[in-house]
FITIZA-634181 format. One record per residue (C-alpha): residue number from 1; x negated, y, z; residue in three letters. Coordinates in Angstrom, 3 decimals, padded with zeros to 6 digits. Last residue first. Layout:
REM FITIZA-634181
pos / c1 / c2 / c3 / code
NUM / X / Y / Z / ALA
...
//
This chain:
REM FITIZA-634181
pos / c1 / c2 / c3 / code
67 / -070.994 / 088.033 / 123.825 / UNK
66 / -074.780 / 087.851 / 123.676 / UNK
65 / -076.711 / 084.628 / 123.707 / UNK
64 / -077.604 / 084.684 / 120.098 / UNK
63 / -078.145 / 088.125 / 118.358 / UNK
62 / -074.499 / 089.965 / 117.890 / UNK
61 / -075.036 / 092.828 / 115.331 / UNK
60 / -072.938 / 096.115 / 114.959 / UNK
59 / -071.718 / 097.808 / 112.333 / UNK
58 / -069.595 / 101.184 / 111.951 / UNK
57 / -066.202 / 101.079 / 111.009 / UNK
56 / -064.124 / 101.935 / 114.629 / UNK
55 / -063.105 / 099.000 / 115.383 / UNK
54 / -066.889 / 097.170 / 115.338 / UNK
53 / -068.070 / 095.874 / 112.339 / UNK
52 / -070.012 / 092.405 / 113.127 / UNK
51 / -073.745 / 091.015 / 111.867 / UNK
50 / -074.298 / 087.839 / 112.916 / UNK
49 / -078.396 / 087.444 / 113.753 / UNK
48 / -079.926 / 084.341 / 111.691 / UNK
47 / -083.070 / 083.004 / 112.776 / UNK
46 / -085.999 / 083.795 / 115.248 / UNK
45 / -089.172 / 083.902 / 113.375 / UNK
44 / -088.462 / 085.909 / 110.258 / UNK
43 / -085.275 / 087.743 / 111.843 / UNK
42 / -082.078 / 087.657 / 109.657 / UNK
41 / -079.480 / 090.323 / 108.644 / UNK
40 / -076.559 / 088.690 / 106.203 / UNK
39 / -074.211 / 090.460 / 104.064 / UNK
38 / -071.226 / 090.332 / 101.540 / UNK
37 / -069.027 / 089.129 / 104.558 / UNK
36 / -069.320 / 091.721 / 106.640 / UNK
35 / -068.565 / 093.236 / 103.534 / UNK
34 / -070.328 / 096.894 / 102.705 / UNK
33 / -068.617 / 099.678 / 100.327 / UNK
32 / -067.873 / 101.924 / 103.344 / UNK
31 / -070.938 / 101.570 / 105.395 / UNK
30 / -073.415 / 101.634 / 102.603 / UNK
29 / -071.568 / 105.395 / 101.689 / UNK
28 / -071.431 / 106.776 / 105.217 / UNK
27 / -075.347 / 105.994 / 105.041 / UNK
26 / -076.417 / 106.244 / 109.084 / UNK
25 / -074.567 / 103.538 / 110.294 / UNK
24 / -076.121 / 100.399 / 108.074 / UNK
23 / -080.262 / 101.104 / 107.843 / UNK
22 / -079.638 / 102.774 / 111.524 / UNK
21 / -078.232 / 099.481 / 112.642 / UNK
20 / -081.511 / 097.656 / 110.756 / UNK
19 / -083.850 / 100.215 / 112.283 / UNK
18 / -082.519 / 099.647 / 116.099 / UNK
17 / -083.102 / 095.632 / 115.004 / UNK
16 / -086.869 / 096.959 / 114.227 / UNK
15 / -089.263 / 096.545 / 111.379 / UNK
14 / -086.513 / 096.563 / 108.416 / UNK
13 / -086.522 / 094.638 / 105.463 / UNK
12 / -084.293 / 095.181 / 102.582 / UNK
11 / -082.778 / 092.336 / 099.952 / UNK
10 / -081.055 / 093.270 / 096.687 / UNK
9 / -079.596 / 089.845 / 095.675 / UNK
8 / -075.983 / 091.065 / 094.995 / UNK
7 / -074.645 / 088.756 / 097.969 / UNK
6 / -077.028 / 091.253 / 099.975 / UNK
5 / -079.680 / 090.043 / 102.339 / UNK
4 / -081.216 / 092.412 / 105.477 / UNK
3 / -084.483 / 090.692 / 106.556 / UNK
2 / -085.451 / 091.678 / 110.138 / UNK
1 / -089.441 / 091.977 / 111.186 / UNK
//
């Protein structure tokens, strides 16, 4: 289970880490307005995973151990 956390304090959880990159890159909208910055994706038992915006807008995340 991933926890996506907004700086506004709307929080969304998402089953899968394919469903939290679908959750970002398929709402043109989200994807526009959203910070890197403003947002934080978390799995319950395994921690923080950085979340990244690759060069071409859409977002990507880095779990530990990955380059």
């Amino acid at each position: 289970m991933y926890v996506i956390h907004f700086d506004s304090g709307r929080t969304e959880s998402c089953t899968t880490l394919a469903g939290v990159l679908a959750f970002f890159n398929c709402n043109d909208d989200l994807r526009r307005r959203t910070s890197v910055d403003a947002v934080s994706v978390r799995h319950i038992a395994r921690g923080d995973i950085p979340l990244v915006r690759l060069s071409n807008g859409t977002f990507a995340v880095r779990p530990k151990g990955t380059i």
